[in-house]
C-alpha positions as CSV (number, residue, x, y, z in Angstrom):
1,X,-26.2,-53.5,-13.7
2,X,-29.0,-51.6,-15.4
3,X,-31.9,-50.1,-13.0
4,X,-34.7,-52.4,-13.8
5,X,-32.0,-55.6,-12.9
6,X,-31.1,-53.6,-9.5
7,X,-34.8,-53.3,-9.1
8,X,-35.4,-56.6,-9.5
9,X,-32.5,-58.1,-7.0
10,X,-33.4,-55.5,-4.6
11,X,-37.0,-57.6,-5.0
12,X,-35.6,-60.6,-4.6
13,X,-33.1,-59.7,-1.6
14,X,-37.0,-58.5,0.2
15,X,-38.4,-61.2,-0.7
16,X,-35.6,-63.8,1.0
17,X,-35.1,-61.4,3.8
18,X,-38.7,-61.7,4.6
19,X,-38.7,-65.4,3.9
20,X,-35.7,-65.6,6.6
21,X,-37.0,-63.8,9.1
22,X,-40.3,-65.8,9.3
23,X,-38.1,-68.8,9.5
24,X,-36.3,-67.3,12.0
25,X,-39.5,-66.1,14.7
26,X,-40.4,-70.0,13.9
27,X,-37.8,-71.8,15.1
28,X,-38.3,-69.0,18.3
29,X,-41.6,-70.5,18.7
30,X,-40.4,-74.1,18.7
31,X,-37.5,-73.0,21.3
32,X,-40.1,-71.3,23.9
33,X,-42.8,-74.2,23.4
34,X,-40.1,-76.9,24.4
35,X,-38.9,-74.8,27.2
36,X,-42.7,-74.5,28.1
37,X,-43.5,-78.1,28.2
38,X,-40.4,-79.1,30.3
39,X,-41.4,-76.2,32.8
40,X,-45.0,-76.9,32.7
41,X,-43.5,-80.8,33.9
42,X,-40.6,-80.0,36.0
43,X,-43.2,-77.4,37.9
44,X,-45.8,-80.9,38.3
45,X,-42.7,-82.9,39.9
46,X,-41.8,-80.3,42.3
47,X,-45.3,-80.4,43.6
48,X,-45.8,-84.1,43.8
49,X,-42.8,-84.4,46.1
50,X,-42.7,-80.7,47.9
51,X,-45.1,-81.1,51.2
52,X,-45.6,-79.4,54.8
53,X,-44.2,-82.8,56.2
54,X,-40.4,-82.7,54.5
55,X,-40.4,-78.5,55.2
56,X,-41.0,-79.9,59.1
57,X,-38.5,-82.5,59.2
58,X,-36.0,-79.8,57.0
59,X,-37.0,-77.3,59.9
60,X,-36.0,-79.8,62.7
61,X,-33.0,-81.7,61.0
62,X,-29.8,-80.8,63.3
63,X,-28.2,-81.4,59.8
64,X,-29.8,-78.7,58.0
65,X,-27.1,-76.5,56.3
66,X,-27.0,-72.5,58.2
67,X,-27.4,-70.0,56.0
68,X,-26.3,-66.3,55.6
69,X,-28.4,-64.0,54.1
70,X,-26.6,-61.0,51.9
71,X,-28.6,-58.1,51.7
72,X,-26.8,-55.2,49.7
73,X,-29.1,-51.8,50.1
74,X,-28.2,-48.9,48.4
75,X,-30.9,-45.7,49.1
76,X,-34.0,-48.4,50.1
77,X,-34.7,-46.5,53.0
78,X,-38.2,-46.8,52.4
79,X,-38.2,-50.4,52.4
80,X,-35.1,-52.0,54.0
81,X,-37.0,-52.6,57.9
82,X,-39.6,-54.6,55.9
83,X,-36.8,-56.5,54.4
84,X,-35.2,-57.6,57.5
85,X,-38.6,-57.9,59.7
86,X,-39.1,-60.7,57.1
87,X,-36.0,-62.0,57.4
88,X,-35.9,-62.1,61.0
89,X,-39.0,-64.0,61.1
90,X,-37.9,-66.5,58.2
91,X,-38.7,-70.3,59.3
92,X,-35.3,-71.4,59.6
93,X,-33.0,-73.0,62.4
94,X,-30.1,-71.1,61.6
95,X,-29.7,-67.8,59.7
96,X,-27.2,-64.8,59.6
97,X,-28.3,-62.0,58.1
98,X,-25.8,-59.8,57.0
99,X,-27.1,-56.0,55.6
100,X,-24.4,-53.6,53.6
101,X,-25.5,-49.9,53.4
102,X,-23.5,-49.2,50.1
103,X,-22.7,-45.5,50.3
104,X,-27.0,-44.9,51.0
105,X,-27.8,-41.0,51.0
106,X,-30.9,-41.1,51.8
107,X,-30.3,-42.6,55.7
108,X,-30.7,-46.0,55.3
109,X,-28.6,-46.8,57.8
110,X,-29.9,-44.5,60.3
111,X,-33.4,-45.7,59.8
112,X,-32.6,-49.3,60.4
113,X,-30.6,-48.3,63.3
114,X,-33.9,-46.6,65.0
115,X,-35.7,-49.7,64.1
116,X,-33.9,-52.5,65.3
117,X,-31.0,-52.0,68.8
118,X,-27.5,-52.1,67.4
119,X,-24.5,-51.2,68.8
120,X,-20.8,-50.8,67.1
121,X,-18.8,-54.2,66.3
122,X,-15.0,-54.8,65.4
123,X,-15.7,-57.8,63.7
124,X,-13.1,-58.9,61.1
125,X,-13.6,-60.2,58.0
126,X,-14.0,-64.5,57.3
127,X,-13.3,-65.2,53.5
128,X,-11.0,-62.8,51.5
129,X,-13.0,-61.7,49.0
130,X,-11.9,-58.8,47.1
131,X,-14.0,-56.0,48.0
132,X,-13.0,-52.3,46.3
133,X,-15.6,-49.9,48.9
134,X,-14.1,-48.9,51.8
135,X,-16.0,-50.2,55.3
136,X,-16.5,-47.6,57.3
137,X,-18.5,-48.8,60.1
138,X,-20.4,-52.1,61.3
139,X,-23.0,-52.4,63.6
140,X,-24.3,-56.2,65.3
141,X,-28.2,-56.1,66.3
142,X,-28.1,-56.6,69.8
143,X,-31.2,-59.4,70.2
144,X,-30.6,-61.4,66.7
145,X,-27.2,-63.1,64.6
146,X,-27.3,-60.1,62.4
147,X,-24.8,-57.2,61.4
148,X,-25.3,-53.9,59.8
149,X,-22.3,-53.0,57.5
150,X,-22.0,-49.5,56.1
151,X,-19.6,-48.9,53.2
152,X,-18.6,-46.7,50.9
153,X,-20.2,-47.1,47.4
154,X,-18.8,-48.2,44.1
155,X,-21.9,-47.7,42.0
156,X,-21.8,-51.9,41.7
157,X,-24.6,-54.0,43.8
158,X,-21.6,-57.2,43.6
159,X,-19.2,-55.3,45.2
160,X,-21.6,-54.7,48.4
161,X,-22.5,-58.5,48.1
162,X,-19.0,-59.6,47.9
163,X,-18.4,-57.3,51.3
164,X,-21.0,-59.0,53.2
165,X,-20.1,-62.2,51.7
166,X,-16.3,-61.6,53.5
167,X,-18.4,-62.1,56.7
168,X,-20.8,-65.2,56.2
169,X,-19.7,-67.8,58.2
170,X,-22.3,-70.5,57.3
171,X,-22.1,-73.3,54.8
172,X,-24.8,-71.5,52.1
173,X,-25.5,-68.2,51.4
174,X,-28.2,-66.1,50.2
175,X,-28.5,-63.1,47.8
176,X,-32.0,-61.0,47.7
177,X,-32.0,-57.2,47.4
178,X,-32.7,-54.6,50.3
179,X,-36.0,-54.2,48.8
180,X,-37.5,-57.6,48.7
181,X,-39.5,-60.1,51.3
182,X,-39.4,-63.4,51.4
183,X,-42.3,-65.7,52.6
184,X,-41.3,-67.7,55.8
185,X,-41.0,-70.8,54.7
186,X,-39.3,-69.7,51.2
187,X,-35.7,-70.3,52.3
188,X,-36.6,-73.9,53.7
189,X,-37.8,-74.6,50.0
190,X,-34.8,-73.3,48.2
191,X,-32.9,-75.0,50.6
192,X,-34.3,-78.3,50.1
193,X,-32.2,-79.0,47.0
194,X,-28.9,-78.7,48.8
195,X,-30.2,-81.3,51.2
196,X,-31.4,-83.5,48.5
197,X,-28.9,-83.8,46.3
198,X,-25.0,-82.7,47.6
199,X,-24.0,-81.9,44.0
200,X,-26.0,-79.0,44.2
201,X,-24.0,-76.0,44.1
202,X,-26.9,-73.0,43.4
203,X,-30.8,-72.9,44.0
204,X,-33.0,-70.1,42.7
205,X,-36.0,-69.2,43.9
206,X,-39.4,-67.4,42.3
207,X,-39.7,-63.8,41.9
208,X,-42.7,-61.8,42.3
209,X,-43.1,-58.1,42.2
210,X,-44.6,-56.8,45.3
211,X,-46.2,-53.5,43.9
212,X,-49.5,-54.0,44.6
213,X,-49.2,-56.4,47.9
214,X,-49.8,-55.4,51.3
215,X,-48.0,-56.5,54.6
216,X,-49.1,-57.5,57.9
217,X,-45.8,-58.0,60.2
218,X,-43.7,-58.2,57.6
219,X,-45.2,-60.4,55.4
220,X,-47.7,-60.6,52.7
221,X,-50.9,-60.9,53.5
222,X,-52.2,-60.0,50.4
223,X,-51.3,-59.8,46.9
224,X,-53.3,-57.6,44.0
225,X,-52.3,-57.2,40.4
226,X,-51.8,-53.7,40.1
227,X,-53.7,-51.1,38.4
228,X,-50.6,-49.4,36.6
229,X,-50.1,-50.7,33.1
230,X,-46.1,-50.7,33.3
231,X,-46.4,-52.5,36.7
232,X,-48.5,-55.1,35.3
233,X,-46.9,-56.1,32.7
234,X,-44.0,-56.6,34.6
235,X,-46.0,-58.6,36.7
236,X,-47.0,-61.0,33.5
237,X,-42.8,-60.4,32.6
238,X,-42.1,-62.3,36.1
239,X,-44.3,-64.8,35.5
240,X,-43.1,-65.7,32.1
241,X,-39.5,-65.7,33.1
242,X,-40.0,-67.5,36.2
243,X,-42.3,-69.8,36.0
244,X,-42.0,-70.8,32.6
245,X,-38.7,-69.7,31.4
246,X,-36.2,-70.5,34.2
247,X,-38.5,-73.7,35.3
248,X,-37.6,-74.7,31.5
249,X,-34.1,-74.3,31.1
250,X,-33.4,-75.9,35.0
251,X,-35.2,-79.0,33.4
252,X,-32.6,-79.2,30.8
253,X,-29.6,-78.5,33.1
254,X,-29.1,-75.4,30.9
255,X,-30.0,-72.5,34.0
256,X,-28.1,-69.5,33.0
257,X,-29.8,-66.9,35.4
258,X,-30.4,-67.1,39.1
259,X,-31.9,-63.8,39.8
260,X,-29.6,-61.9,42.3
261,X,-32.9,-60.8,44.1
262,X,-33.4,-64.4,45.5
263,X,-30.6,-67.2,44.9
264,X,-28.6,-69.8,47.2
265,X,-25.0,-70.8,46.9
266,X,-22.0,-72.7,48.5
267,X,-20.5,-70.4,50.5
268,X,-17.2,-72.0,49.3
269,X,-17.7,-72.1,45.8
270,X,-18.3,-68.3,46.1
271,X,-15.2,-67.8,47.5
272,X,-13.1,-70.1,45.6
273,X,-14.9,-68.3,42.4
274,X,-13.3,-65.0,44.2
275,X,-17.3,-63.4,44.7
276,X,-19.0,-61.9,42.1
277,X,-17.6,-60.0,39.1
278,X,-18.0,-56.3,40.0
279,X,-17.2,-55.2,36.7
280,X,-20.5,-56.6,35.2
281,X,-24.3,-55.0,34.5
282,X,-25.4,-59.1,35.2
283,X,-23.5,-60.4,37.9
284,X,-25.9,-62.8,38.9
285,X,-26.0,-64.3,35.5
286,X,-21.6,-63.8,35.5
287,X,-21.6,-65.6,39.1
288,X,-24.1,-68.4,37.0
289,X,-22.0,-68.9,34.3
290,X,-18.4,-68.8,35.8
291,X,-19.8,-71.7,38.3
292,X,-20.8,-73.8,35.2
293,X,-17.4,-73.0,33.7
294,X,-15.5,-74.1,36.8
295,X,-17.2,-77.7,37.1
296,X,-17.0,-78.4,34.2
297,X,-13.7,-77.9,33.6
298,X,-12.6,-79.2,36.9
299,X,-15.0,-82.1,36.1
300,X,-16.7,-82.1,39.1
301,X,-20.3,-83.6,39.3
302,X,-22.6,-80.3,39.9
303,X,-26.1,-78.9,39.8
304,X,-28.2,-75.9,39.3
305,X,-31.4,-75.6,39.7
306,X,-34.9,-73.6,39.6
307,X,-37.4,-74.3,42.0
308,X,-41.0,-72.8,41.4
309,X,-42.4,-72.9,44.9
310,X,-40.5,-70.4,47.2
311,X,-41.5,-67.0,46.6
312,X,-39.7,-63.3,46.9
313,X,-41.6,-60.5,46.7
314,X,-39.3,-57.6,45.1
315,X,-40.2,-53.5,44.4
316,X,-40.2,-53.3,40.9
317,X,-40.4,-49.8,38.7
318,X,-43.7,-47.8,38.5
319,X,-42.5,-45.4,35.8
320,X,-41.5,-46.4,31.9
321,X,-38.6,-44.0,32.3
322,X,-37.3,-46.6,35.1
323,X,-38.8,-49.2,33.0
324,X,-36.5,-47.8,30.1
325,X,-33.4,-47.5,32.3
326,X,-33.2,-51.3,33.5
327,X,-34.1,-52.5,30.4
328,X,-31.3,-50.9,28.4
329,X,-28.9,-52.1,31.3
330,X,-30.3,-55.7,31.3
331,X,-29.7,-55.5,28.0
332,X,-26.3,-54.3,27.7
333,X,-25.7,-56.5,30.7
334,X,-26.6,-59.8,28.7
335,X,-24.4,-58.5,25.6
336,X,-21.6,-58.5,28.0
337,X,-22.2,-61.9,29.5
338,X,-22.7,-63.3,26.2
339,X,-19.3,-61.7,24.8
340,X,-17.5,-63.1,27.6
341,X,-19.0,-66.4,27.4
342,X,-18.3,-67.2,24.1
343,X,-16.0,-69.6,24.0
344,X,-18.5,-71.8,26.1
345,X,-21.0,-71.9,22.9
346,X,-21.7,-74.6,20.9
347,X,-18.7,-76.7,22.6
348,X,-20.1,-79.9,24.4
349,X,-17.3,-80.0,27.2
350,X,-20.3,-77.4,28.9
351,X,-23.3,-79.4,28.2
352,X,-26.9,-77.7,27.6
353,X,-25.6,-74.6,28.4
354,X,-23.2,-74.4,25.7
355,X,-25.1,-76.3,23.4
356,X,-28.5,-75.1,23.7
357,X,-28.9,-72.2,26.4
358,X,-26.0,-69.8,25.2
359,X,-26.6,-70.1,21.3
360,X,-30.4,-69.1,21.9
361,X,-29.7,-66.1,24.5
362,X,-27.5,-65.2,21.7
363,X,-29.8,-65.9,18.8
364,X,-33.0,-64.6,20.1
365,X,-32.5,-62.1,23.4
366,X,-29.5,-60.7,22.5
367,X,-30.5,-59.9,18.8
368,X,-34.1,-60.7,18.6
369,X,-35.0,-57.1,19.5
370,X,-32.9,-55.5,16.7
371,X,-34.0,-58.3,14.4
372,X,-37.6,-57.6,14.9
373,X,-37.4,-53.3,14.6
374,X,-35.6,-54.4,10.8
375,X,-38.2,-57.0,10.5
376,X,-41.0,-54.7,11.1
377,X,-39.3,-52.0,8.4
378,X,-38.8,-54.4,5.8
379,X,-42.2,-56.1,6.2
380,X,-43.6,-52.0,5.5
381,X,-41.0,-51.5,2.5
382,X,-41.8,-54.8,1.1
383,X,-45.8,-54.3,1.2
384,X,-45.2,-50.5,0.1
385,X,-43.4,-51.9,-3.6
386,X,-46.0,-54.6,-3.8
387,X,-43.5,-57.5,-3.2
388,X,-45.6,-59.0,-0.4
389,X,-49.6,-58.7,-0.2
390,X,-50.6,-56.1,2.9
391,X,-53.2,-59.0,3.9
392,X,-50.1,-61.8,3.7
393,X,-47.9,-59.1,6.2
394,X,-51.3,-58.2,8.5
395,X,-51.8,-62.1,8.6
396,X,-48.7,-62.4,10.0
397,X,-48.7,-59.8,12.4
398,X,-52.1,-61.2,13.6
399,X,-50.6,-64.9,14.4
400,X,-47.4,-62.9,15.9
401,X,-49.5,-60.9,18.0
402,X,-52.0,-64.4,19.1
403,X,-49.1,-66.7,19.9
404,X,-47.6,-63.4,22.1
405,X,-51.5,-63.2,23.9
406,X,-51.6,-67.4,24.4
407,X,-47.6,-67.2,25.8
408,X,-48.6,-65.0,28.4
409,X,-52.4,-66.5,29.2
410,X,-50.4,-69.8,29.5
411,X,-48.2,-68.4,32.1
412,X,-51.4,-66.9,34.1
413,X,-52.8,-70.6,33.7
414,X,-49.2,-72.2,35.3
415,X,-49.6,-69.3,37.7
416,X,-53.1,-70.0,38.4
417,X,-52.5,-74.0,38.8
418,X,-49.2,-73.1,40.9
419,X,-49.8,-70.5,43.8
420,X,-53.1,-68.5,45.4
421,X,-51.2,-65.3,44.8
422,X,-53.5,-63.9,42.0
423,X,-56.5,-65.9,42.3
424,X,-59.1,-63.2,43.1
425,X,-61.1,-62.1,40.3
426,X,-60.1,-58.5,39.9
427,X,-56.9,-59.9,39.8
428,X,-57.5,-62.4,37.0
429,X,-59.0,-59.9,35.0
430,X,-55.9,-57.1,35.2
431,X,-53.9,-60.0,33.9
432,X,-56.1,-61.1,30.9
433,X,-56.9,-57.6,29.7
434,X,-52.5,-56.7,30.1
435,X,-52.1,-60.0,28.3
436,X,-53.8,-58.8,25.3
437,X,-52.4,-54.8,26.0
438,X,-48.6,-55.6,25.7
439,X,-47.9,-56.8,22.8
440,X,-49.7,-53.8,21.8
441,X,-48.3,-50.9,23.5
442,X,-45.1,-52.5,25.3
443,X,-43.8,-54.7,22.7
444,X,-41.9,-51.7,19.9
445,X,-40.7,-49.6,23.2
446,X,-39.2,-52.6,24.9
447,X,-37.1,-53.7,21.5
448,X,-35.8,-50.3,21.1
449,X,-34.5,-49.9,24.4
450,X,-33.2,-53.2,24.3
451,X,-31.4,-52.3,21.1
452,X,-30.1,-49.3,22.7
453,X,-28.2,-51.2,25.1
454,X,-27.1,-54.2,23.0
455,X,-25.2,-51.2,21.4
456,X,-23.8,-49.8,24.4
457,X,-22.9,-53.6,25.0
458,X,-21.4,-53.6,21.5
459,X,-19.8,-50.1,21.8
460,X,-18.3,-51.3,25.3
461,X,-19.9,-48.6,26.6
462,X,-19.1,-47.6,30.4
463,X,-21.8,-49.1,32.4
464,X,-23.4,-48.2,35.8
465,X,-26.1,-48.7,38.0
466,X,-28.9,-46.2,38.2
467,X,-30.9,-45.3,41.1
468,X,-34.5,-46.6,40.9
469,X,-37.1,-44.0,43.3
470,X,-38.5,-46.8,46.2
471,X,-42.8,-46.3,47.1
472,X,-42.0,-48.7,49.8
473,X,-44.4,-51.1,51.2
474,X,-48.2,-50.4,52.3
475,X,-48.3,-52.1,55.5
476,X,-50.7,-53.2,58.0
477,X,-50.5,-53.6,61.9
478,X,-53.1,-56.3,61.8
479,X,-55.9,-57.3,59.6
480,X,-58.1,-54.6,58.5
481,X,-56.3,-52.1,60.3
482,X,-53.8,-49.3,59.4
483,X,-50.6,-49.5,60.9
């Protein structure tokens, strides 16, 4: 092959590469509009049927399911008594909340036994769930159906869930982390499913990050975007994924994710699925998947499902460097879910998941952030040799960048139509102007390190949990005044 003839395939080979990859983003687009219109529908049912009057006759049923609550804490000191002042004043007839200390060094423990009167329990274990942290002390509050387990830590967040989930005694059970609140009537509202429909097996609930809220007794009183650029854009993230995303593929009976920060399960099913997977980076999405796997191939009639009303408000990072970290281990955590989970794709025995949900988590968030860095490079190379006109690639980047503005006003709008969280002004306006920063300024960064751990996923890198440094909450002790 002479030069000029290498020349000219190498042309070609940019040209069809190009062509491919456009191809490619647009049948991304189609994907994320049809997941948008079925969340923007499923979200309209759930509020024509949700009301004050069915949470009331939930509240008072004597056939309303208990449920335990799993908190797994590791060094939220600053936050953990918020966590269970909330829970303790959840509106629910019958709740066990069960905290694990996992190995805390920065007196976790201690501070929520000043806060709340404890004293020592031998209590023994109910489900034998396979726990690898030694226990080395528990501790029942004294005025409320609540224990206080310190063990010793594994680095894994499942392994402390799967020790308090040896001692939950009721029929559901509830995941959120040691950092989070939920709103009173929040677990009434996941719960509701359950009630509904028996073939329910797992409800998950909305996410919201509470940087930026403020508490009066616990819960939140008030809610302000934030002024950090990384924390609002993760505030624009969790809407996105939340209200539109997991609203979507719950309308398709495709869910893949129930966020470990705020999900219900059958107890039993838990147990019988032996707890979560300690060995993974996305245990909640593991748990997800191996629960799909197990009715369907038992053939049991099952569902799981999103709903967009109950809300928990979760500490999420104010740095990029902790923005960095969890994104490179969400990322490396989907690439191991995903390699484990193929034999479930494309095979019709597993429905929409393996049909639809699995082959586009594959497609587009596992390699969409690699595919747009190469994108991006040939676009350049092929504009640089003249292949492409500069205006045809600008044009392109200019419809890229609109669709990626509209995406996220569409989710403020949802938002907006949905809950009073964000309503004020001030607030509006943080979100608008972020909507039109991050694709900017967030969008390269957040590939890379998503890259970089789809490679460690690839590479079968050893994983781990890092620590994330808590603010806390800004509380009040009543409106107006400082605690």
């Amino acid at each position: 092959m002479t030069l000029v003839e290498l020349a000219d395939w190498l042309s070609a080979s940019l040209v069809v590469i190009t062509i491919a990859f456009g191809v490619y983003f647009a049948v991304y687009q189609l994907f994320y509009v049809t997941i948008v219109i079925r969340a923007i529908g499923a979200i309209a049912d759930e509020r024509r049927w949700a009301s004050d009057e069915l949470l009331s006759g939930t509240f008072a049923s004597p056939l309303t399911p208990g449920v335990s609550v799993l908190v797994p804490a590791h060094n939220e000191s600053a936050g953990s008594v918020a966590c269970v002042e909330s829970l303790l004043r959840l509106q629910y007839p019958q709740v066990q909340i069960i905290v694990v200390d996992d190995g805390s060094t920065d007196g976790t423990s201690e501070v929520l036994r000043e806060a709340f009167s404890m004293t020592p329990s031998d209590e023994r274990p109910i489900s034998p769930v396979p726990v690898s942290g030694t226990i080395e002390s528990i501790h029942r509050f004294d005025h409320h159906d609540a224990l206080l387990i310190r063990k010793a830590s594994v680095g894994r967040r499942a392994d402390a869930v799967n020790a308090a989930l040896q001692f939950a005694r009721h029929e559901l059970v509830c995941m959120i982390d040691g950092d989070s609140i939920l709103s009173p009537t929040a677990l009434l509202r996941v719960v509701q499913p359950f009630i509904d429909d028996p073939t329910v097996v797992a409800s998950g609930g909305i996410v919201r990050p509470a940087n930026g809220a403020v508490l009066i007794e616990a819960e939140v009183d008030r809610v302000e975007v934030p002024k950090s650029l990384i924390e609002r854009i993760q505030v624009l993230e969790y809407l996105r994924a939340f209200l539109v995303g997991r609203a979507g593929w719950s309308a398709i009976k495709g869910l893949l994710i129930i966020s470990g920060a705020f999900g219900v399960f059958r107890r039993d099913t838990l147990v019988e699925l032996g707890g979560l997977d300690a060995a993974s980076l996305a245990e909640d999405a593991e748990l997800v998947v191996a629960a799909h796997r197990h009715h369907r191939t038992e053939r049991e009639p099952y569902r799981i499902v999103f709903v967009a009303d109950p809300v928990c408000w979760t500490e999420v990072p104010a740095s990029w460097s902790a923005v960095a970290r969890q994104r490179k281990r969400w990322s490396q955590g989907l690439g191991e879910l995903l390699r484990g989970a193929r034999d479930m794709m494309l095979r019709p025995r597993y429905g929409a998941l393996g049909m639809v949900t699995l082959p586009y988590f594959w497609l587009f968030e596992q390699w969409g952030a690699p595919l747009v860095i190469v994108a991006m490079a040939v676009a350049a190379l092929a504009g640089a040799l003249g292949l492409i006109p500069w205006f045809a690639i600008g044009l392109a980047l200019v419809i890229s960048y609109l669709i990626a503005v509209a995406t996220s006003l569409l989710a403020v709008a949802i938002e907006l139509g949905a809950t009073p969280d964000y309503r004020t002004g001030r607030s509006m306006r943080r979100l608008i102007l972020t909507a039109f920063l991050e694709p900017i300024l967030f969008y390269l960064p957040h590939a890379i390190w998503r890259t970089v751990g789809l490679v460690r996923a690839i590479r079968s890198t050893p994983s781990e949990w890092g620590a994330q440094q808590r603010a806390g909450f800004v509380q009040r002790a009543t409106h107006g005044q400082a605690a």
